[in-house]
Backbone bond lengths (Angstrom), bond angles and torsions (degrees), N, CA, C in turn:
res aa  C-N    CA-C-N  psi(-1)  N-CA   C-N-CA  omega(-1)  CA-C   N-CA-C  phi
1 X - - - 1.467 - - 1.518 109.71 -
2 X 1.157 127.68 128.11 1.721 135.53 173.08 1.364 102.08 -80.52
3 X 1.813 102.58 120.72 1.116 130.93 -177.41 1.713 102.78 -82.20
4 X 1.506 104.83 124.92 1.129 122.54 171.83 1.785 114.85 -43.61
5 X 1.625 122.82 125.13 0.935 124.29 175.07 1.663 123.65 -54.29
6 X 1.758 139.61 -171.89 1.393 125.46 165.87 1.955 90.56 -76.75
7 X 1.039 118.76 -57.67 1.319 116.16 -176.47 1.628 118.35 -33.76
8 X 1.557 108.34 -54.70 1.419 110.40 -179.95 1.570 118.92 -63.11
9 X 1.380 111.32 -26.10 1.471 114.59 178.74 1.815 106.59 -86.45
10 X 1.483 88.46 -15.03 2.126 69.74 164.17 1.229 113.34 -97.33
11 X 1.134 111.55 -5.36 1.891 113.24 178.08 1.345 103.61 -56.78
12 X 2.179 103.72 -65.43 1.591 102.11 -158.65 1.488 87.74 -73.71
13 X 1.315 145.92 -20.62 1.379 135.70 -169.65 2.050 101.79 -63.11
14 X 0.944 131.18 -44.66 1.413 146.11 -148.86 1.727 91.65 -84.55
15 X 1.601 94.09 -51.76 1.722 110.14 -179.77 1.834 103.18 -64.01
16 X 1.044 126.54 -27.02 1.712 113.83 -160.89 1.940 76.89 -103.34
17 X 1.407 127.51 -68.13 1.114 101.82 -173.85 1.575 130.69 -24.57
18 X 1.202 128.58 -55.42 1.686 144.89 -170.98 1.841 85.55 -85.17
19 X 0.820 151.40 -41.71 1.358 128.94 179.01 1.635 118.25 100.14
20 X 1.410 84.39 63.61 1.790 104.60 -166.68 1.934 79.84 -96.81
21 X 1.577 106.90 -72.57 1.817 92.07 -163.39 1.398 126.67 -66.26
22 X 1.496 106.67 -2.34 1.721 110.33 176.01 2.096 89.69 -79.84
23 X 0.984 103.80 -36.87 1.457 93.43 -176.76 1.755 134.40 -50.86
24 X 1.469 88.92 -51.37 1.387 131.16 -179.55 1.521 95.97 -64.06
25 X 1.385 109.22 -82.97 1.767 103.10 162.08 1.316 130.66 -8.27
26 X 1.386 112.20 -40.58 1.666 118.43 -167.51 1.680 87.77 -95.76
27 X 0.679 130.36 -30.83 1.425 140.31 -166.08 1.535 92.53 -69.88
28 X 1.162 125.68 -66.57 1.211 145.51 -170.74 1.783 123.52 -79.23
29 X 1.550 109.36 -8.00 1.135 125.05 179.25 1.690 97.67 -84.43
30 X 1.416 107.55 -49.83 1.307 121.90 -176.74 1.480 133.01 -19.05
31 X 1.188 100.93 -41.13 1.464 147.38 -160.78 1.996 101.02 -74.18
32 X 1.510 105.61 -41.73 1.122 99.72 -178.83 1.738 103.84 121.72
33 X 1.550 121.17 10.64 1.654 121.28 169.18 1.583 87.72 133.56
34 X 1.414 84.19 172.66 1.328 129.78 -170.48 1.963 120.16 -42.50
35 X 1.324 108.19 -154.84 1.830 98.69 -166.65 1.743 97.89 -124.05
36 X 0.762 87.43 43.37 2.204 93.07 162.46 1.784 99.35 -44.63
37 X 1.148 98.46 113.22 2.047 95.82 167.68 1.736 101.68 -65.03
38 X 1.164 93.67 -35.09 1.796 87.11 -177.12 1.082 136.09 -64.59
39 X 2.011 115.90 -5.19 0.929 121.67 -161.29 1.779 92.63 -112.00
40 X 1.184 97.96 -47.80 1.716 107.96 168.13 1.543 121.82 -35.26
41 X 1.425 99.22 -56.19 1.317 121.33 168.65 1.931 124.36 -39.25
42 X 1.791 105.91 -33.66 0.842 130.24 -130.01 1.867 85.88 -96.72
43 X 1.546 117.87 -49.08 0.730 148.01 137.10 1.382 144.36 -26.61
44 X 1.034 114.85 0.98 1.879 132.73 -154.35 1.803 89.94 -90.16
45 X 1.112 99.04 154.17 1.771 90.53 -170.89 1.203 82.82 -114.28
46 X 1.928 132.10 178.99 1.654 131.31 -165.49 1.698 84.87 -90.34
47 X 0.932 145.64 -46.79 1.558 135.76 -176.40 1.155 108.11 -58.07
48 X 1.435 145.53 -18.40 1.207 157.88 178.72 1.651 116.17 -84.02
49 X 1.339 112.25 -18.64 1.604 122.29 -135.70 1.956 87.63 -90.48
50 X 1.163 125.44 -20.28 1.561 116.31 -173.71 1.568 96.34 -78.11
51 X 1.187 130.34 -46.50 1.424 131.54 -170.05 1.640 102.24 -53.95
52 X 1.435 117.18 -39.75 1.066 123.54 -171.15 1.755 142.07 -74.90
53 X 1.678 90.88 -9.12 1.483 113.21 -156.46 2.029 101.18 -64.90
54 X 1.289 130.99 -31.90 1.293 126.45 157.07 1.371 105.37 104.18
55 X 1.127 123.56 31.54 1.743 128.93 -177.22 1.539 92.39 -108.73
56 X 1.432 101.34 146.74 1.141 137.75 -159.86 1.098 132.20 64.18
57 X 2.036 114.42 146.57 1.075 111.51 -152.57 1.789 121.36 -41.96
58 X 1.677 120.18 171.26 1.761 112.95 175.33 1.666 96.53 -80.20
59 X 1.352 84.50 150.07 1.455 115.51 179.79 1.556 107.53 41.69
60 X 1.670 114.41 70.35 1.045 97.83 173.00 1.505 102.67 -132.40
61 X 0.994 144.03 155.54 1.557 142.11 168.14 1.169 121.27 -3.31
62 X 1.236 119.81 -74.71 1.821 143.41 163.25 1.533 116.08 -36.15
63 X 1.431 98.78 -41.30 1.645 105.68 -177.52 1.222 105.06 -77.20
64 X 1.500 131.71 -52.70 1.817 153.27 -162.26 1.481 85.57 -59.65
65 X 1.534 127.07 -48.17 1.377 104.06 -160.85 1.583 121.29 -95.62
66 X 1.751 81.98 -5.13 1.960 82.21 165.60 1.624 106.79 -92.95
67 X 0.832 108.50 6.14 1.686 111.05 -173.13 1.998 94.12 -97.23
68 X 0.920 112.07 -57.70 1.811 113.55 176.70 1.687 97.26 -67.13
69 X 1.211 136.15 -40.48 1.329 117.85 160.50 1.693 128.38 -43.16
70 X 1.356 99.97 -42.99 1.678 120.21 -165.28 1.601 86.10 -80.07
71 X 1.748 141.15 -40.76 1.226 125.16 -175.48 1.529 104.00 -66.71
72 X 1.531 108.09 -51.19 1.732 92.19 -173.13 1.000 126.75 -62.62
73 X 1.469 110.59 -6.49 1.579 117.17 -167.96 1.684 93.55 -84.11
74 X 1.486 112.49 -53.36 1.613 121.39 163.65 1.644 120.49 -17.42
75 X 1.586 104.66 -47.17 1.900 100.40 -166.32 0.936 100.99 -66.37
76 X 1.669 101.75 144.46 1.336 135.42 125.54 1.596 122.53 -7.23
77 X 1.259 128.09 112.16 1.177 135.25 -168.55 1.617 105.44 -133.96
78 X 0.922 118.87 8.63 1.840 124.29 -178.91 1.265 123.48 -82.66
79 X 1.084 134.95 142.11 1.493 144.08 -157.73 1.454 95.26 -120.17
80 X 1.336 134.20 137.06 2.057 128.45 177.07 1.535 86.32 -103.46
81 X 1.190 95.12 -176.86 1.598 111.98 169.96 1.609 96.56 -123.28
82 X 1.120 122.25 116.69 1.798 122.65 163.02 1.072 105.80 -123.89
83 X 1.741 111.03 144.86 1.481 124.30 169.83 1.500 122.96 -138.05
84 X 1.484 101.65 -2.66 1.558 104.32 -179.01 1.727 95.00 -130.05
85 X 1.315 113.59 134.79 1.071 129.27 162.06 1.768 118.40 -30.50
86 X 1.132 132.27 -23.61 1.753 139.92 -156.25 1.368 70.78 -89.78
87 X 1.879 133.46 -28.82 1.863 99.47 -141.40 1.690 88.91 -104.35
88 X 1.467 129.56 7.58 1.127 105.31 -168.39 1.887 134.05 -76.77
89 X 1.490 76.91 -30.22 1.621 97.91 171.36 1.331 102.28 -61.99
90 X 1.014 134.34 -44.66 1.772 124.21 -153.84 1.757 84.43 -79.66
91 X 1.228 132.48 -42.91 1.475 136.43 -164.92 1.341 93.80 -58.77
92 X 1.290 134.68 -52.34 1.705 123.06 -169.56 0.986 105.11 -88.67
93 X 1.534 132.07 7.53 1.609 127.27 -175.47 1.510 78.49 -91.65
94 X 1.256 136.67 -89.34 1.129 140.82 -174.34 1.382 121.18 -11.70
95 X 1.737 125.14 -60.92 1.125 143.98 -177.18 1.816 103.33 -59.27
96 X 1.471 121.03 -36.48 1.027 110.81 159.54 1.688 144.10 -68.83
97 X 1.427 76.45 -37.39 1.802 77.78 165.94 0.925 105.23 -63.49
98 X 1.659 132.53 -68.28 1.220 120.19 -179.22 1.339 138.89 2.39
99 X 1.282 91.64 -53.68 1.604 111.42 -173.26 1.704 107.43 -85.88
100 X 0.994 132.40 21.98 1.542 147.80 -172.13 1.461 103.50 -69.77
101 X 1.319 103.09 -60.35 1.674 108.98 -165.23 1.523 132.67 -81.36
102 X 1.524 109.18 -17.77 0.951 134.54 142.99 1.280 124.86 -40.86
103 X 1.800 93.17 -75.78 1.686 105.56 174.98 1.599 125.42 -35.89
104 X 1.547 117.98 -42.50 1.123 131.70 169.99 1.313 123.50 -47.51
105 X 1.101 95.24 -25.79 2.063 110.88 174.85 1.318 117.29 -83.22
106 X 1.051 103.29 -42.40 1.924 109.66 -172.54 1.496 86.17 -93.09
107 X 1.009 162.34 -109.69 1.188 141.79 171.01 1.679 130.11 32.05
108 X 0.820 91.50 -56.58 1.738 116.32 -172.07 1.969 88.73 -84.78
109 X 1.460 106.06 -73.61 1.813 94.85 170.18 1.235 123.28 -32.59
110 X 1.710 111.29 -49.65 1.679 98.21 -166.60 1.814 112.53 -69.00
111 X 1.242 106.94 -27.88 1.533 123.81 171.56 1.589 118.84 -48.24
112 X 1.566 106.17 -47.91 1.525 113.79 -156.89 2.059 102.92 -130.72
113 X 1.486 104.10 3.49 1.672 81.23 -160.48 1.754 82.89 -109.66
114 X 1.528 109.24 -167.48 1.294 140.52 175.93 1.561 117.67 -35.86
115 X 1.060 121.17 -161.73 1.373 133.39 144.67 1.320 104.65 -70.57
116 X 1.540 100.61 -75.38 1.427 106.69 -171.82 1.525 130.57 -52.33
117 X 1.567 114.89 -30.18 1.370 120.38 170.83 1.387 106.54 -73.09
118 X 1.547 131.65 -14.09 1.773 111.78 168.64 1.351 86.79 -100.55
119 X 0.859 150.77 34.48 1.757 136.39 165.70 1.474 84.44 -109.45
120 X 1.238 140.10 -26.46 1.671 121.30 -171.40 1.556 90.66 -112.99
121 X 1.420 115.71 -22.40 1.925 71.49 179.80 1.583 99.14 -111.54
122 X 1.016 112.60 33.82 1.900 132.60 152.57 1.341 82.90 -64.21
123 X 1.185 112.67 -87.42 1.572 131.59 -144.87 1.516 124.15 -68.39
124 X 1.221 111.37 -27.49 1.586 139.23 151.24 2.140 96.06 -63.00
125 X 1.237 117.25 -78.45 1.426 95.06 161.39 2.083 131.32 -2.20
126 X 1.329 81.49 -87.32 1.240 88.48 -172.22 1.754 132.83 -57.60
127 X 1.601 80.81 -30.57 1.473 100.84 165.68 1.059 139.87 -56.81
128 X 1.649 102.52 -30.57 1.740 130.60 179.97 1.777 106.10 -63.72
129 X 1.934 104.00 -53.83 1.297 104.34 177.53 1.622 124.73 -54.44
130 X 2.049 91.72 -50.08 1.583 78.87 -170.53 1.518 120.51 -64.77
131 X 1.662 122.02 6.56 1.523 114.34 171.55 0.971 102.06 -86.96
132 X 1.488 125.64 -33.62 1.692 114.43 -165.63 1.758 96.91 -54.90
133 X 1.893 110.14 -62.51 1.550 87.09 -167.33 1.581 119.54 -62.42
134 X 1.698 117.42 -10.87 1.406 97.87 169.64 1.524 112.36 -54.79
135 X 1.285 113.19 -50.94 1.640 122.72 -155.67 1.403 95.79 -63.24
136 X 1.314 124.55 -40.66 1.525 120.03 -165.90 1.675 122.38 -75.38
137 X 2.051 107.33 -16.12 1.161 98.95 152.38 1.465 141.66 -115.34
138 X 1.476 82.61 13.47 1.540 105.42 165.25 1.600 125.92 -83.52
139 X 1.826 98.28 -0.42 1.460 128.64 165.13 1.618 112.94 -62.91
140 X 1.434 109.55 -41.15 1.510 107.65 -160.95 1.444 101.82 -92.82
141 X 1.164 99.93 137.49 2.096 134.47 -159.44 1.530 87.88 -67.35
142 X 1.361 131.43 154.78 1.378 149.40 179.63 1.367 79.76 -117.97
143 X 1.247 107.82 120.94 1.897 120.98 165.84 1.826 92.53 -65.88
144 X 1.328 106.30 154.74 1.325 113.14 175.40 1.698 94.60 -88.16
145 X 1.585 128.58 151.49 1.019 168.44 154.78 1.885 89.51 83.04
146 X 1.185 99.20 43.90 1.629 101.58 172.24 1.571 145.85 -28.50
147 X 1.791 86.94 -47.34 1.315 103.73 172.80 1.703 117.85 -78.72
148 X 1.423 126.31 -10.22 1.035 151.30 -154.36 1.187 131.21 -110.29
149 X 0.999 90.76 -24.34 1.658 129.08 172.69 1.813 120.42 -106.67
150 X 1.014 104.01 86.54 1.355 94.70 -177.06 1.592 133.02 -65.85
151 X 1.444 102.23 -23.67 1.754 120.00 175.76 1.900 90.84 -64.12
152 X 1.791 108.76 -69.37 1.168 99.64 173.33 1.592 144.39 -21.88
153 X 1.227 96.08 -52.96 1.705 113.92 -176.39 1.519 101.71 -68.67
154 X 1.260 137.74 -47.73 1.177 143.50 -168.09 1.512 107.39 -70.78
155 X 1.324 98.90 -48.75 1.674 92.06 -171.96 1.675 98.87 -66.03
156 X 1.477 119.18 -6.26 1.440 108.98 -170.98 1.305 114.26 -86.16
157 X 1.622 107.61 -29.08 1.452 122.60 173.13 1.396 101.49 -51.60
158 X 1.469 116.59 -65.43 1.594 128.02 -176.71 1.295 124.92 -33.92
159 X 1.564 105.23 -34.85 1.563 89.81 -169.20 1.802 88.09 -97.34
160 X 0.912 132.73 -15.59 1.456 137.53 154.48 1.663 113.37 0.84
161 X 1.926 79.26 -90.72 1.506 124.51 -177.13 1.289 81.71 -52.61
162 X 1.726 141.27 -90.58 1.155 134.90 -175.03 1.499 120.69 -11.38
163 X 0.927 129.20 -62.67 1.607 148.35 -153.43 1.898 88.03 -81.49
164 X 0.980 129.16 -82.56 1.760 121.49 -168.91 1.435 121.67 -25.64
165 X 1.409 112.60 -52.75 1.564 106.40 174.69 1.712 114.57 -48.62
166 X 1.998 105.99 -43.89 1.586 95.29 166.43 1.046 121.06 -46.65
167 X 1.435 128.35 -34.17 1.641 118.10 -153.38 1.880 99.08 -107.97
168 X 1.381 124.20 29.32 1.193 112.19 171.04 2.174 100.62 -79.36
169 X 0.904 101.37 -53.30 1.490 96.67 -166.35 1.477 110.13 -43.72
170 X 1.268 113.57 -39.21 1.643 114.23 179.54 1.477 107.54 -91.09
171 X 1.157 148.91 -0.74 1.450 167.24 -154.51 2.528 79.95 -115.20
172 X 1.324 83.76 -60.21 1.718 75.43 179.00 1.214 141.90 -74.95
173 X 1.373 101.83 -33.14 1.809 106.24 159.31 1.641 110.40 -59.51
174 X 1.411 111.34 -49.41 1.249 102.13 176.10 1.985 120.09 -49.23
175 X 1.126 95.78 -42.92 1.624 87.05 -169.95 1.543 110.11 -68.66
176 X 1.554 115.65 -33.93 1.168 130.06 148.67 1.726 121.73 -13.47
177 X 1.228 98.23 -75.01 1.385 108.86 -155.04 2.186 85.26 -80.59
178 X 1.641 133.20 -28.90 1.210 118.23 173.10 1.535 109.21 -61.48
179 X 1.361 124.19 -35.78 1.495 129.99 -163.41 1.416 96.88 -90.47
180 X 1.146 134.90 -25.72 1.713 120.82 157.27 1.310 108.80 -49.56
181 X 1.511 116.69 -67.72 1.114 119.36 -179.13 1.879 136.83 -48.50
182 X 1.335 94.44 -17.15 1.679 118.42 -175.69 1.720 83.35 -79.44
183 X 1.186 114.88 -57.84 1.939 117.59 -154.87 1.318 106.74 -76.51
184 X 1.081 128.59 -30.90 1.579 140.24 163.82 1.310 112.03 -56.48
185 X 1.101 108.05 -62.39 2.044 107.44 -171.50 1.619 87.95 -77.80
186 X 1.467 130.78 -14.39 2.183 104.01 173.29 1.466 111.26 -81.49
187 X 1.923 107.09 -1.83 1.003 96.78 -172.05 1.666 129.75 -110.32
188 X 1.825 82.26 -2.95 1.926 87.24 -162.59 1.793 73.01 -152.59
189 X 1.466 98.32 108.99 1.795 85.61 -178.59 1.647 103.66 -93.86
190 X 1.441 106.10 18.08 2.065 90.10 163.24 1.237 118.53 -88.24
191 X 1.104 113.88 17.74 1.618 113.11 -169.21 1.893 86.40 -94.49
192 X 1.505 129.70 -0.13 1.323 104.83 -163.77 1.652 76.88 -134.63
193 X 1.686 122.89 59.29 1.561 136.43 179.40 1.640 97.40 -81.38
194 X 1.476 126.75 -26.39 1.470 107.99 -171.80 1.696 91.61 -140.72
195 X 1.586 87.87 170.43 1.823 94.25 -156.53 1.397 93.65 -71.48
196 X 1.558 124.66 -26.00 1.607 118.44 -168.96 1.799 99.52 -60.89
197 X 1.769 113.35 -39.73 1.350 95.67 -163.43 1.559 113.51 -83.21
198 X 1.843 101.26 -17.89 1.586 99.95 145.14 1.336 138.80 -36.06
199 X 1.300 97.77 -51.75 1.453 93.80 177.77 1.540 136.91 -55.84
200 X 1.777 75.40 -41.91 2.188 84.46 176.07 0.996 116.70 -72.86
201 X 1.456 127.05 -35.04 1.856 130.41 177.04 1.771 86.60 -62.79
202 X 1.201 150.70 -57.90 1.128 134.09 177.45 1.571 136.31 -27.79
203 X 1.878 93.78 -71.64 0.922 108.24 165.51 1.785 133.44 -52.81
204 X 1.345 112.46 -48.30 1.409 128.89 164.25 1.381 114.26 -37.86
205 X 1.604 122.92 -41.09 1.533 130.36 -178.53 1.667 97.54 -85.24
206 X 0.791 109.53 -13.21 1.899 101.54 -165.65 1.829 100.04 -86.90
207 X 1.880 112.81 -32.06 1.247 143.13 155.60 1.570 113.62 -21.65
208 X 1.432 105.01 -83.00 1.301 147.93 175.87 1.516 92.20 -14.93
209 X 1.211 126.18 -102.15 1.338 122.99 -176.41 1.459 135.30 -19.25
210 X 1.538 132.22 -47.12 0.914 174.34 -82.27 1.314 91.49 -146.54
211 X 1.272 116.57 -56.10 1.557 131.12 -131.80 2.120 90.45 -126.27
212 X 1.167 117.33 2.54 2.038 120.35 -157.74 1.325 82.17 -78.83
213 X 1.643 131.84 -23.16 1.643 111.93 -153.74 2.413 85.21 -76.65
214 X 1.010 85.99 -29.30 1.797 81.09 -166.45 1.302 111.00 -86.37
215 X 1.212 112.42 -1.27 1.739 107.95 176.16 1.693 115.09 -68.19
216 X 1.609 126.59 161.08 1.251 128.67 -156.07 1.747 82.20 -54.92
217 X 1.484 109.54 138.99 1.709 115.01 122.12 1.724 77.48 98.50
218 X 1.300 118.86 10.35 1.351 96.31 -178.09 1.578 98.32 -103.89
219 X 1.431 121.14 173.71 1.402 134.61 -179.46 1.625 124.36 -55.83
220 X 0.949 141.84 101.86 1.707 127.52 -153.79 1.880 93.11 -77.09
221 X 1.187 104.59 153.37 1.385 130.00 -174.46 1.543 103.14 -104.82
222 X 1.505 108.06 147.50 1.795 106.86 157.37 1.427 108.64 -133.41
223 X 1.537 114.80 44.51 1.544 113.62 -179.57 1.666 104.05 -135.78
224 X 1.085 115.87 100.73 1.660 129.40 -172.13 1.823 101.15 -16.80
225 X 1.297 109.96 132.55 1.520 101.95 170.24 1.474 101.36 -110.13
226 X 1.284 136.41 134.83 1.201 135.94 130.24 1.336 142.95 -22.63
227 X 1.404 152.49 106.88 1.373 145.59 -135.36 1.717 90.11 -127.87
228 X 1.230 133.27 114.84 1.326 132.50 178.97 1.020 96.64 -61.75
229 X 1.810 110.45 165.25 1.653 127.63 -177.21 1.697 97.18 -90.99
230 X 0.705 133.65 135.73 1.628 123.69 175.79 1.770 88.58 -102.41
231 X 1.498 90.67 153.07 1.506 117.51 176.20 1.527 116.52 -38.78
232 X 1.712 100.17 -66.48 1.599 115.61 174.30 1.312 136.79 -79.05
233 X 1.131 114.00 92.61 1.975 121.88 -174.02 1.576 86.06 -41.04
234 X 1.929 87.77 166.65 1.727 91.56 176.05 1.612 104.11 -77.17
235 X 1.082 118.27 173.71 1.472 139.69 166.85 1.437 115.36 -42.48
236 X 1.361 123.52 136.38 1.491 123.36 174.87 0.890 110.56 -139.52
């Protein structure tokens, strides 16, 4: 087994302080229990199935990054249709489980892999959330003649405002898991040895802002925020 670097143990250390794996946990509890590979495994969809094939030695470099390949390959990519306020909760209950099996992977990395394997499935982390709240308000139905309709437009605002308070918890792991990543690379600058892991310590800070209204202790919002695209997709 590859013993976690001093760098990698301040990552998940920085990450469990701020409350990245109690998050992830709930995320991953959701689902119905715990991280059995066998059950994950069990589950692998055929577009999924190369990430999955299990060559090379355990816990070794080669393996960690087909394993964070095989999670991104895992997400949730579905869009709902909602139009009445009753359906929104069940829509982010869903979107979270979703994200269960995945979670179990990056999870399991930040526990057992490198520096570098919790610096990418940190960042793959965070990445996961900020789509869920894209996807979850890219859930709510545009009434047809919207602008035109003034009852329309309003009730659209409403379920809006409605919908943000859902998406603080995943709005917070995400900023979470970027602000691990910000304190880690000020602290051990080999974690940013190749331009890919450049990119994510980049991208992750460019995050940061975007995302300050949902961080612990900050003020909760009810006006949709926008989450910039950062340059660097997660890792595959």
């Amino acid at each position: 087994m590859a013993h976690a670097s001093p760098s990698a143990r301040t990552l998940l250390a920085l990450a469990v302080t701020a409350g990245l794996l109690s998050a992830t946990n709930a995320a991953a509890d959701e689902s119905g229990g715990g991280g059995g590979g066998e059950r994950g495994r069990a589950v692998v969809p055929a577009r999924c199935a190369l990430f999955a094939a299990g060559e090379g030695a355990a816990d070794s470099a080669h393996t960690w990054q087909e394993l964070l390949s095989l999670a991104a390959c895992l997400q949730d990519a579905s869009v709902a249709a909602v139009g009445e306020p009753g359906e929104l909760v069940p829509m982010v209950e869903a979107l979270s489980r979703r994200l269960a099996p995945p979670m179990r992977i990056y999870l399991a990395a930040l526990e057992r892999g490198d520096a570098l394997i919790q610096l990418r499935a940190t960042f793959q982390i965070g990445m996961a959330y900020v789509a869920l709240a894209t996807r979850a308000r890219s859930s709510i139905v545009v009434p047809a003649g919207a602008e035109a309709d003034g009852d329309a437009a309003r009730r659209h605002r409403e379920l809006h405002a409605r919908l943000e308070p859902l998406l603080v918890p995943a709005r917070r792991a995400a900023w979470v898991a970027f602000r691990a990543i910000d304190e880690a690379a000020a602290e051990d600058g080999t974690l940013a040895g190749s331009e890919l892991d450049r990119g994510m310590i980049r991208a992750a800070r460019e995050m940061l802002p975007a995302l300050r209204d949902a961080a612990p202790g900050a003020e909760p919002v009810t006006e949709p925020r926008a989450e910039p695209r950062p340059i660097t997709a997660a890792a595959r």
